[in-house]
Structure formats: structure tokens, C-alpha cells
N, C-alpha and C positions, 0 to 999 in steps of 0.2 A: 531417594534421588530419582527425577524424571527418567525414564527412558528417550524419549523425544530428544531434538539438538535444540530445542524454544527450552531454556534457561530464564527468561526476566519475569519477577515473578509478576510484573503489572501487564506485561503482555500475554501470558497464561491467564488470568483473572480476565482479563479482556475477553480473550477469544472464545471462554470458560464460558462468560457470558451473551454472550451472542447468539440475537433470535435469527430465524428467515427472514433475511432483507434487511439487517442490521448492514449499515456501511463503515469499513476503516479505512482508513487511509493512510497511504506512505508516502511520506514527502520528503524533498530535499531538504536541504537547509535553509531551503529563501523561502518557504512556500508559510505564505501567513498562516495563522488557528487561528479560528473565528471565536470570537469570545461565547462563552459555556462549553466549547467542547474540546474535553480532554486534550490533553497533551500527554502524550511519552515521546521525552526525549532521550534519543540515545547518541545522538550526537556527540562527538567527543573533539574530532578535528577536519580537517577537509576530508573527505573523503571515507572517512570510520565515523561508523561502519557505513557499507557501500549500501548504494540501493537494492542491486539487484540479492547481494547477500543476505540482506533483510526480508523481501520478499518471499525469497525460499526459504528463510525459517521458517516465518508465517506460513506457508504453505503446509509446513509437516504437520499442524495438529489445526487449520482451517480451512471448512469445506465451501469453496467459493462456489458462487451460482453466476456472474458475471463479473467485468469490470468495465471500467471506464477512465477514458487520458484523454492529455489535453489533447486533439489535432496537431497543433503546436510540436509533439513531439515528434510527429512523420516528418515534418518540412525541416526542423531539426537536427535529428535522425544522433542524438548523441550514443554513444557506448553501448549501455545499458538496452539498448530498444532491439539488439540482436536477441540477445539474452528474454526479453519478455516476448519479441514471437516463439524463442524456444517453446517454452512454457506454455503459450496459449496453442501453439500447435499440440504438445502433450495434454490437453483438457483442464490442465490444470486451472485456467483463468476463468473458465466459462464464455460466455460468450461478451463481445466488445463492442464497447457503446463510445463512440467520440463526440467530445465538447468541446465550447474553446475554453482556452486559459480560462478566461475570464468565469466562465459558464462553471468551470471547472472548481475554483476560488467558491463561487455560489454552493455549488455542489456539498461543498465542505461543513457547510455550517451544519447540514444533515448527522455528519458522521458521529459513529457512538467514541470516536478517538481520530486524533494525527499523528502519528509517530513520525516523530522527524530524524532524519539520518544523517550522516555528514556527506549526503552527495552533493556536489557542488556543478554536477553537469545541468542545463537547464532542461524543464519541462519533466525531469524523473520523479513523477508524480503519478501513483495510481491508485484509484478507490477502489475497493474489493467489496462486492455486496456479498452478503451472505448467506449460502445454502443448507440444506438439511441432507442428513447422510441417509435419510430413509425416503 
């Protein structure tokens, strides 16, 4: 059994595989997948699992080098957006790059995955580029 609190075994395979500068992406439940790139859904119902909850799994066994959200989500300002300056003040996120929604959507098509959540706040969406621990 893992030591880690990352349990799913398509999101461990994920992260498992992941170069420098590989992008994933966490999305709510409205936020389209661009056709060829992966989906993990773990959606279940409004709200489960949460964004921010998801991110901090991710976080336990993924070494980020930046992110990226839509602008959208400052003028917004839902729930979750306390909780990720948490986070990016701790180092955890690396450093932050804003787009729009739109810009944002484009973005996506890049990503080696979507994982989509059941958050149902809008613009809770963030790409996580990926760093090296050495």
C-alpha cells in the first residue's frame, strides 16, 4: 500500500509519468477536455470531490515549477482562490502566470491530462506545469 494520501491509481500513473514542463490540469466540472487529452474523472456529484482538496493531493507526490488560472478567477474571487494563495505563498505552486478563460481553454489542449472534480464554483481551474526535484 502507498504511503502518500494520492490513492487513484490513474492519477499516480500520471504524475509517475511526468517530464519538465509536462502540464495537468484541474478542472471543475464545466471546464471542456479538448479532444486527445486525457480525462480523469473523479467527479462524483456537486462538489466531490472539491477542487481545492484535489489539488493538495496532487501536491503530495507532484513537483510543480509554475501555474497558470484564468484572470477570471480574481474578479470572481469564488471560495477556493483563498486556499490557492495559501498554497502559492507556501512555494508550493511555483510561480503564476494569468490568462483569460478563454486563453485558458486553449491552454488545455497542451495538457498530458484534465482531471475534472465536482467543483461547481466557476473559473476553479488551474494548470500545474511540471518541475524536477533535482
Amino acid at each position: 500500500m502507498k504511503k502518500t494520501p494520492l490513492l487513484n491509481i490513474a492519477l499516480s500513473r500520471l504524475i509517475a509519468s511526468l517530464g519538465h514542463g509536462d502540464i495537468v490540469v484541474i478542472g471543475d466540472a464545466g471546464l471542456p477536455v479538448p479532444a486527445g487529452v486525457e480525462l480523469i474523472d473523479l467527479a462524483l456529484t456537486h462538489g466531490v470531490p472539491d477542487f481545492l482538496g484535489t489539488l493538495k493531493v496532487l501536491l503530495s507526490e507532484m513537483q510543480v515549477e509554475s501555474h497558470v488560472l484564468a484572470e477570471e478567477i480574481l474578479r470572481k474571487r469564488p471560495q477556493p482562490l483563498s486556499g490557492l494563495d495559501e498554497l502559492d505563498l507556501n512555494g508550493q505552486l511555483g510561480a503564476r502566470k494569468l490568462l483569460s478563460h478563454e486563453d485558458f481553454k486553449v491552454l488545455c489542449r497542451q495538457a498530458r491530462a484534465v482531471v475534472r472534480t465536482g467543483e461547481c464554483q466557476p473559473y476553479c481551474n488551474i494548470a500545474l506545469v511540471a518541475g524536477v526535484t533535482f
